[in-house]
N, C-alpha and C positions, 0 to 999 in steps of 0.2 A: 485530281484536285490541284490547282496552281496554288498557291500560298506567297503572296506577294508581302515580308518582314521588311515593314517602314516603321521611321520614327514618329511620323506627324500621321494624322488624318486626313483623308482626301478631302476634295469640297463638298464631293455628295455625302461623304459620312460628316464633318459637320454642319450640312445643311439638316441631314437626318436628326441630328441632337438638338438645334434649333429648332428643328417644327413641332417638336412637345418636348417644351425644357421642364414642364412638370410633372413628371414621367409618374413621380414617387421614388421610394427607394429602389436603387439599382447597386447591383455587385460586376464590377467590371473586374475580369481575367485577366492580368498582363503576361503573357510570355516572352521573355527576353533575350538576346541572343549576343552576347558577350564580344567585343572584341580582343584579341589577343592583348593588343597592347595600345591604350589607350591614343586616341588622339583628337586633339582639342582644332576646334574650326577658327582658332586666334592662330595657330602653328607655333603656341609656347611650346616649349620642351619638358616632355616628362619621361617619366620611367617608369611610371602607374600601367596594372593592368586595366583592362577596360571594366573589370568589375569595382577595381578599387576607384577607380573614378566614377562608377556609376554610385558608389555607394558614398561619394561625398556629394551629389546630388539626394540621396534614398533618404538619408540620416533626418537633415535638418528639412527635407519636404513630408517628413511625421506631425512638426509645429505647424506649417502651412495645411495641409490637412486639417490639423483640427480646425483652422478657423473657419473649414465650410463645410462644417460638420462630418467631414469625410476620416474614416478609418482603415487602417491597415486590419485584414479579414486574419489573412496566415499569409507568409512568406515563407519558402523553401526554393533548395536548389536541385535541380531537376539532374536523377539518379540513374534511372534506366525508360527502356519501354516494353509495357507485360501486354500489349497487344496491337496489332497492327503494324504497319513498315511507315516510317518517313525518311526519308532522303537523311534530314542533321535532325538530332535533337534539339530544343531550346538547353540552353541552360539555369534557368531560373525562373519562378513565377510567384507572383506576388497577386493574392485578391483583394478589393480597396472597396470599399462600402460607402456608396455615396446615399446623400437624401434624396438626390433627384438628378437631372441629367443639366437642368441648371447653375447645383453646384458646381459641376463638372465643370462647365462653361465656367463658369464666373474663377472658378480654380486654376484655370489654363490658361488663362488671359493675363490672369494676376501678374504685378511686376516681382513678387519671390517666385513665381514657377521659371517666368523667364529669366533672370538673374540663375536660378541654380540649373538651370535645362544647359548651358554650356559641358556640366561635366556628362551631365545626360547623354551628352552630343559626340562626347570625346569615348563615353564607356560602351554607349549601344553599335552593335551594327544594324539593330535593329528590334522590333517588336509587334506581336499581333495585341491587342486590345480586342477581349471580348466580352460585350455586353452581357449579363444573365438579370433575373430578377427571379426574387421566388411566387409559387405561383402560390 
């Protein structure tokens, strides 16, 4: 299995969320993969790790959430693994409850996702995003 950890969407996956942005409720997976030591795509100077910078993006993207109905499911930080091999563990994963794939769109576009996506950008090396819904 390749496992390709990016920050953005390709264009086929959000062509995929475009072709039924009325999905219904969906629960998107994030798994995260931390950089050591933070670093910003402006080349300010910091000393943050990449968690502490991911988590001044996390905090204040809770208020932006609610404005599209979307919530934080559970967040934890990822401990061991009880079965199976992969190469690196993630180290955190957060599940996010959206009303529909819409939201998601109209949430991503927004100018506070982009305004707070810089520390995003400085904290991740990376992240898979996966879709669930209940059935």
């Amino acid at each position: 299995m390749e496992v390709l950890n990016q920050l953005y969407p390709s264009d086929s996956q959000v062509e995929r969320l475009s072709n039924d942005p009325d999905s219904g409720e969906i629960h998107l997976l994030n798994l995260f993969r931390f950089k050591e030591k933070a670093i910003y795509p402006d080349g300010r100077e910091t000393t943050l790790t990449g968690k502490e910078a991911y988590k001044l993006y996390g905090k204040p993207m809770l208020e932006v959430l609610d404005k599209y109905g979307a919530e934080v499911v559970f967040y934890s930080d990822i401990t061991g693994l009880i079965i199976g091999e992969v190469d690196e563990l993630w180290d955190a994963f957060v599940i996010v409850k959206y009303p529909s794939r819409q939201a998601l769109l109209d949430m991503t576009s927004s100018e506070e996702f982009k305004t707070l996506s810089i520390h995003r950008e400085a904290g991740l090396e990376g992240q898979l995003n996966i879709e669930t819904s209940i059935p």
